[in-house]
DRENKOLSE-772341 format. One record per atom (N, C-alpha, C, CB): residue number from 1; y, x, z. Coordinates in nm, 4 decimals, decimal comma. Last residue first. Glycine has a CB too. Layout:
<nodes>
<NUM <Y X Z>>;
...
</nodes>
This chain:
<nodes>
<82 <0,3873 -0,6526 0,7425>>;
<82 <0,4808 -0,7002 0,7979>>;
<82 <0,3983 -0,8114 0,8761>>;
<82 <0,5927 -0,7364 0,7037>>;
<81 <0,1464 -0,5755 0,5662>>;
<81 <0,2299 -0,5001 0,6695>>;
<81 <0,3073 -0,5698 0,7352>>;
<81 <0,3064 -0,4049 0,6247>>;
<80 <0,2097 -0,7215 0,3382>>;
<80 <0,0671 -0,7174 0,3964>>;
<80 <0,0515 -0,6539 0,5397>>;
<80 <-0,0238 -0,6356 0,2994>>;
<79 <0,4616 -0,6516 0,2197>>;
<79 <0,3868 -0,8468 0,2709>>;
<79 <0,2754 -0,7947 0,3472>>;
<79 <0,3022 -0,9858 0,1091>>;
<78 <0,4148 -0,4268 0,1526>>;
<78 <0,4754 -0,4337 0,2554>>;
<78 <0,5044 -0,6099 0,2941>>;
<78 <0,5981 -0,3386 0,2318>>;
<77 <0,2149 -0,4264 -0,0955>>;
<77 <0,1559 -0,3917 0,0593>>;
<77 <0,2467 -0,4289 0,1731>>;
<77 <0,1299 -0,2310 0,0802>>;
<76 <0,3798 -0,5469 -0,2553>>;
<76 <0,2758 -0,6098 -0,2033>>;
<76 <0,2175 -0,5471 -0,0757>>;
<76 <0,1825 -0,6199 -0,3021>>;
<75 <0,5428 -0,3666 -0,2995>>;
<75 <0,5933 -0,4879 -0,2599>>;
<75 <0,4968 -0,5384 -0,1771>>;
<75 <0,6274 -0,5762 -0,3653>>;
<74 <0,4291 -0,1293 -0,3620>>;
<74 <0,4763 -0,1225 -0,2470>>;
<74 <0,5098 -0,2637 -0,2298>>;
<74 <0,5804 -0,0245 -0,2311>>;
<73 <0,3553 -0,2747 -0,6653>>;
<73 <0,2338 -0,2344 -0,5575>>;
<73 <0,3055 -0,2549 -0,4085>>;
<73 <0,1740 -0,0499 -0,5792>>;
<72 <0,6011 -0,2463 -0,7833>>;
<72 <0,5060 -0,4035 -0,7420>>;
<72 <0,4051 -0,3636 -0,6183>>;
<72 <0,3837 -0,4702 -0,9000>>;
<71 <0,6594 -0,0257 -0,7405>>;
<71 <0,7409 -0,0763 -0,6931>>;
<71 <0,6413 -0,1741 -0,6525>>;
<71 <0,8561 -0,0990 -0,7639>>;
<70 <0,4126 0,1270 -0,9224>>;
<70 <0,4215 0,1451 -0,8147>>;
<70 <0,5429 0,0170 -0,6870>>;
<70 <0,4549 0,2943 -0,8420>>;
<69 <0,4718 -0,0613 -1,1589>>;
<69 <0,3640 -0,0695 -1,0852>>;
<69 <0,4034 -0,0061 -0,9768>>;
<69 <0,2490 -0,0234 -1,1400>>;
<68 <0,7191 0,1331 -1,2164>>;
<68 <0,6960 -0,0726 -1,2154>>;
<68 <0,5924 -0,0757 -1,1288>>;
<68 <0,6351 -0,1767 -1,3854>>;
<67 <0,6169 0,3631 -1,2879>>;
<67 <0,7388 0,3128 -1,1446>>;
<67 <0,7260 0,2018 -1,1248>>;
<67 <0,9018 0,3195 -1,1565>>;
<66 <0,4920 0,3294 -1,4626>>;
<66 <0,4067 0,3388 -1,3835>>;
<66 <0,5002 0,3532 -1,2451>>;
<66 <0,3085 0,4483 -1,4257>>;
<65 <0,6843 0,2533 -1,6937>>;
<65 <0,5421 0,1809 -1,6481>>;
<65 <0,4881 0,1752 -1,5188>>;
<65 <0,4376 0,2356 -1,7102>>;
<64 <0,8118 0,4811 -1,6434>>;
<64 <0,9201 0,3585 -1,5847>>;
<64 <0,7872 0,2281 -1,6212>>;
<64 <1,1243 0,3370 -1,7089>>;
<63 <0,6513 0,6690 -1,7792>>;
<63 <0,7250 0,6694 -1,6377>>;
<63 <0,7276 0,5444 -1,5740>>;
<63 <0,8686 0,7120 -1,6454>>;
<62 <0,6012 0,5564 -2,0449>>;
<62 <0,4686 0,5380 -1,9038>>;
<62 <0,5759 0,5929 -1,7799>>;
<62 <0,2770 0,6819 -1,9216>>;
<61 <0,8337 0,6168 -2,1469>>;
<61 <0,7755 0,4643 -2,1311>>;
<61 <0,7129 0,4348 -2,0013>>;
<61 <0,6637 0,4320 -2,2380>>;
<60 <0,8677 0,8741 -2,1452>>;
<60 <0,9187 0,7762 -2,0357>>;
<60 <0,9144 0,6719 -2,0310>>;
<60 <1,0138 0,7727 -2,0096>>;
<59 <0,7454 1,1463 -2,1413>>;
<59 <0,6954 1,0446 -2,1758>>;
<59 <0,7512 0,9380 -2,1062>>;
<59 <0,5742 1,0536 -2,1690>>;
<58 <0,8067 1,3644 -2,0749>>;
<58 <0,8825 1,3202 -2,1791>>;
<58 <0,8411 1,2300 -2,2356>>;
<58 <0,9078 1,3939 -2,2582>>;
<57 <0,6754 1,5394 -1,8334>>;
<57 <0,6331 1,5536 -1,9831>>;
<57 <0,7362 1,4996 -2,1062>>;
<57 <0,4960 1,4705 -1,9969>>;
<56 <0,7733 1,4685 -1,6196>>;
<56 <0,8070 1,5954 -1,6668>>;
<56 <0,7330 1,6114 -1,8028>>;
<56 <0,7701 1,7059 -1,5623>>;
<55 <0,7388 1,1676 -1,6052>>;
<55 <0,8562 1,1824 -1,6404>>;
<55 <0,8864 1,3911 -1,6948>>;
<55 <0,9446 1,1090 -1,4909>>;
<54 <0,4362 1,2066 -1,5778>>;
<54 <0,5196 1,1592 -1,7589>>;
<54 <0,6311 1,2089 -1,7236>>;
<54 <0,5494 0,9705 -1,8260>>;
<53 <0,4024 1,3141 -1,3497>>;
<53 <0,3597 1,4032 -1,4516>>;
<53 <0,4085 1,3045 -1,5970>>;
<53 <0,1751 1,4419 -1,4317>>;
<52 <0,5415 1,0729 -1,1850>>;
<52 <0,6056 1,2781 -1,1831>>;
<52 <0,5678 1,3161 -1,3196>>;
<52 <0,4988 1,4245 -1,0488>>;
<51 <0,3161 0,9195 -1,2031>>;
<51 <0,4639 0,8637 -1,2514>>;
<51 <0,5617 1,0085 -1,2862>>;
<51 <0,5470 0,7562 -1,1034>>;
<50 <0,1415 1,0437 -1,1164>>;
<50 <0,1334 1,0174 -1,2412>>;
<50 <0,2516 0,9906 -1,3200>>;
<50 <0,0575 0,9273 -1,2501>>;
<49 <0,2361 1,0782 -0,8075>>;
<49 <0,1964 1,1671 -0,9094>>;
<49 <0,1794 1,1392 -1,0435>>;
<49 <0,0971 1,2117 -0,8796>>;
<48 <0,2409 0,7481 -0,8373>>;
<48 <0,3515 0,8522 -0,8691>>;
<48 <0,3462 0,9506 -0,8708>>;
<48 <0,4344 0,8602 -0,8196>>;
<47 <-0,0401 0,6950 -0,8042>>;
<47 <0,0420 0,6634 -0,9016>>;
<47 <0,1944 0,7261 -0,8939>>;
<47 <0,0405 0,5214 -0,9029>>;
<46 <-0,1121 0,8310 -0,5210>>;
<46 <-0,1660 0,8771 -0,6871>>;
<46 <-0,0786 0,8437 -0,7870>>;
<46 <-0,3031 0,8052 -0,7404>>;
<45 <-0,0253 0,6638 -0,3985>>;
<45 <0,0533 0,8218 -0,4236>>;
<45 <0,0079 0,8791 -0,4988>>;
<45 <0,0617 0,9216 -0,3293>>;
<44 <-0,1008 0,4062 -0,4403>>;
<44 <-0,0052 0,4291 -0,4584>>;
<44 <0,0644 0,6065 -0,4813>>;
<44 <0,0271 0,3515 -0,3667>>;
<43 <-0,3619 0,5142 -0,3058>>;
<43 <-0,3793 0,5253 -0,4352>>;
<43 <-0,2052 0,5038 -0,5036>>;
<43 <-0,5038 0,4050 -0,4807>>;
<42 <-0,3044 0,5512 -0,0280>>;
<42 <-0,3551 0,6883 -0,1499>>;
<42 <-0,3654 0,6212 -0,2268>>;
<42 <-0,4874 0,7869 -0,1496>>;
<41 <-0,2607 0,2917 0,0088>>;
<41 <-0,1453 0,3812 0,0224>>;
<41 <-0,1753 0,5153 -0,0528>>;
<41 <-0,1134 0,4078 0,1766>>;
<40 <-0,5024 0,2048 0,0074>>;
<40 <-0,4087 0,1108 -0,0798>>;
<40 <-0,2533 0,2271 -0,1198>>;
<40 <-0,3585 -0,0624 0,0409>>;
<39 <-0,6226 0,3422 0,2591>>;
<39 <-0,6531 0,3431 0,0914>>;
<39 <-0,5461 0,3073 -0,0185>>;
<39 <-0,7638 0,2388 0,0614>>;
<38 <-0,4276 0,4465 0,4861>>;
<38 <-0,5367 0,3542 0,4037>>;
<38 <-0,5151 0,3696 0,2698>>;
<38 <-0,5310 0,1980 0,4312>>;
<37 <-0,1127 0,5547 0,6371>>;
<37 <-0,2759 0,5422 0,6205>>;
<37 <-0,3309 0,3942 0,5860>>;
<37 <-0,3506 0,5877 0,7664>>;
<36 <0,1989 0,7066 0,5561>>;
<36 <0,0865 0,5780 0,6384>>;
<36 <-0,0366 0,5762 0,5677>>;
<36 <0,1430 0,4006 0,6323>>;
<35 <0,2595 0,9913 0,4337>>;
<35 <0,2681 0,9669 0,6160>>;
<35 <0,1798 0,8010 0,6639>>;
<35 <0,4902 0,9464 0,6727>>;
<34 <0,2950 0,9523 0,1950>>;
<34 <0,1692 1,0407 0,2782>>;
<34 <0,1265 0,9645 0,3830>>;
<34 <0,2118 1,1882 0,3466>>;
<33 <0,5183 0,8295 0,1614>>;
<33 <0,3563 0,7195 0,1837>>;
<33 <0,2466 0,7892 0,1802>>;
<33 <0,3167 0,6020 0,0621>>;
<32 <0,7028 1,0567 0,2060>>;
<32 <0,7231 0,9408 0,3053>>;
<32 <0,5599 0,8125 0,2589>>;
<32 <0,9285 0,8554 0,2612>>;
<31 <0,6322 1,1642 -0,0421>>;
<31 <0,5775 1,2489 0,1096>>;
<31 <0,6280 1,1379 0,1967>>;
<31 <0,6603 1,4293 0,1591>>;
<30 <0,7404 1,0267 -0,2305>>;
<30 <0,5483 1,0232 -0,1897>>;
<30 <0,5407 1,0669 -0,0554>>;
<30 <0,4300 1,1461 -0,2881>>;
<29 <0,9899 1,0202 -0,2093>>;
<29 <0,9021 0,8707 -0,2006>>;
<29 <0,7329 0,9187 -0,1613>>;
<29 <0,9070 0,7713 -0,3889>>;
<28 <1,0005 1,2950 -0,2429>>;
<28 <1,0541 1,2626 -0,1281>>;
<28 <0,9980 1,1275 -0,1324>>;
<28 <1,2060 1,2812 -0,1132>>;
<27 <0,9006 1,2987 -0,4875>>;
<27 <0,8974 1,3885 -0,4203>>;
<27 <0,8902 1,3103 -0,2730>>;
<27 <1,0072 1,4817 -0,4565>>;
<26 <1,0783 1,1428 -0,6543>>;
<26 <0,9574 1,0681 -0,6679>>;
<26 <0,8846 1,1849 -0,5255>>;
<26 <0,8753 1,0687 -0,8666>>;
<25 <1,3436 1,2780 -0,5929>>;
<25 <1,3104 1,1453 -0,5203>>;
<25 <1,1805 1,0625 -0,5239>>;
<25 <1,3995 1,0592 -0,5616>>;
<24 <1,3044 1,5175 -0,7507>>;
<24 <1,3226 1,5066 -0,6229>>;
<24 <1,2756 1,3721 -0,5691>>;
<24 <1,4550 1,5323 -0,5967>>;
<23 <1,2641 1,3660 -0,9785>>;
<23 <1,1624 1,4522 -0,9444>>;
<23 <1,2191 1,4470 -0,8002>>;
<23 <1,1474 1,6007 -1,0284>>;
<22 <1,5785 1,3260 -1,0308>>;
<22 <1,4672 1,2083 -1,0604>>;
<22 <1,3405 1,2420 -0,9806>>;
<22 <1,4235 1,1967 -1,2291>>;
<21 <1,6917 1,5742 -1,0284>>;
<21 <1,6910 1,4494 -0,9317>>;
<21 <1,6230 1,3688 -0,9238>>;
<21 <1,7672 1,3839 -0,9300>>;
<20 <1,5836 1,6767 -1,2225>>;
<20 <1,5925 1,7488 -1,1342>>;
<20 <1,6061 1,6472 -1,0061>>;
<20 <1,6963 1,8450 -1,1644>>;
<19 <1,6657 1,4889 -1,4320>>;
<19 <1,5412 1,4873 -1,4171>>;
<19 <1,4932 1,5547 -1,2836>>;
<19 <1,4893 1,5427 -1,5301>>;
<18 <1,9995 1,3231 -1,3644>>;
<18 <1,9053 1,4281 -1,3813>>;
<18 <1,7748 1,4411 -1,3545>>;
<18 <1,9401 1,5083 -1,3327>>;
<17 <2,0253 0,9350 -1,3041>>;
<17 <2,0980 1,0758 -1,3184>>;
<17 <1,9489 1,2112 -1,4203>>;
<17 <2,1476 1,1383 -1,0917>>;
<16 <1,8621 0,6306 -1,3370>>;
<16 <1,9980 0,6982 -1,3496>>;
<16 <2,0124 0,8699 -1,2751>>;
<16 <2,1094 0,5838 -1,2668>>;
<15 <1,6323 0,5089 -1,2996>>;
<15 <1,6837 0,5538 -1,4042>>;
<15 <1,7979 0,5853 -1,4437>>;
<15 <1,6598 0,5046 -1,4627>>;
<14 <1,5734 0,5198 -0,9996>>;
<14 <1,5527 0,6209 -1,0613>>;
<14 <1,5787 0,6553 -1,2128>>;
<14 <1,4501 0,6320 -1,0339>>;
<13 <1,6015 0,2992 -0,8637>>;
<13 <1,7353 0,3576 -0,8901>>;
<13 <1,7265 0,4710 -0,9255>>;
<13 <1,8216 0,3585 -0,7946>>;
<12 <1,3469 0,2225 -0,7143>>;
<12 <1,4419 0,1058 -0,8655>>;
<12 <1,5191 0,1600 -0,8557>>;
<12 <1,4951 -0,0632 -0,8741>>;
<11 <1,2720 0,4083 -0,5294>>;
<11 <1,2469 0,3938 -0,6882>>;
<11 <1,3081 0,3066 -0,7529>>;
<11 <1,1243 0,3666 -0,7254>>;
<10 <1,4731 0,3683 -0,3581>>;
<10 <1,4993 0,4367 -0,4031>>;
<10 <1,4255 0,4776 -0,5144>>;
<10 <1,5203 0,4897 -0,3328>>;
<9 <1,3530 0,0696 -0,2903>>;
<9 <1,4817 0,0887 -0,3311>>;
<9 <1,5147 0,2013 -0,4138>>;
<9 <1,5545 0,0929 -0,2288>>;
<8 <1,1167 0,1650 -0,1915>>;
<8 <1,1296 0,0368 -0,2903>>;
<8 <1,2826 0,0963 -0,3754>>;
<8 <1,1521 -0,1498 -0,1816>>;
<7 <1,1848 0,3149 0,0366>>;
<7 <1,1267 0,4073 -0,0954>>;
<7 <1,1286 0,2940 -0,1817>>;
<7 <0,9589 0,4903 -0,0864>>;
<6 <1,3339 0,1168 0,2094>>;
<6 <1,4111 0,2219 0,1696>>;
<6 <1,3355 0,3131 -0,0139>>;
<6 <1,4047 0,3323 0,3335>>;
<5 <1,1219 -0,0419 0,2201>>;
<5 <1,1920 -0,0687 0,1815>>;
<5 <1,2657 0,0355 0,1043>>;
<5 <1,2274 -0,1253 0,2553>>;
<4 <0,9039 0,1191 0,3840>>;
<4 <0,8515 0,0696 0,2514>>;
<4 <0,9810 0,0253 0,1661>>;
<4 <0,7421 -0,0607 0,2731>>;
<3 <1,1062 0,1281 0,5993>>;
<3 <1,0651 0,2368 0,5182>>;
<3 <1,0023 0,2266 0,3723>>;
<3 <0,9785 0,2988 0,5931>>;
<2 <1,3045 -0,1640 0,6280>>;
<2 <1,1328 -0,0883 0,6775>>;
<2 <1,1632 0,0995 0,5975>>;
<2 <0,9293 -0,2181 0,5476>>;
<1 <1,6010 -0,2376 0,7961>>;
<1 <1,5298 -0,2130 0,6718>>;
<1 <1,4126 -0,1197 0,7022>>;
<1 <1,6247 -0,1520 0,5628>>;
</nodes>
């Protein structure tokens, strides 16, 4: 299993527990698509900074909006990668 995989995964399993947890793992998903280079990849880490700043606001439509997108996104790059 890739890495793109593992953070795929561990965002589709963010609507279950504590916000404390939830945050951790959008945390730990970005600093793992620090680490690969190009554009496509900063802008994905943009979007879960964004995805961070609803879920600590209480806006959880646009959370689990902008987790969607991010998931789709990583999908697509990791076709593009492979």
């Amino acid at each position: 299993m890739s890495k793109l995989d593992i953070v795929i995964a561990t965002l589709n399993t963010l609507d279950v527990g504590s916000l404390e947890v939830i945050g951790e793992k959008l945390v730990a998903a970005r600093e793992e698509l620090v680490r690969h280079e190009g554009r496509e990849f900063a802008e994905v880490v943009e979007k879960i900074d964004s995805c961070r700043d609803a879920l600590r606001s209480g806006q959880l439509e646009e959370f689990r909006r902008l987790r969607e997108t991010v998931v789709s996104r990583l999908g697509h790059l990791r076709q593009k990668t492979s």
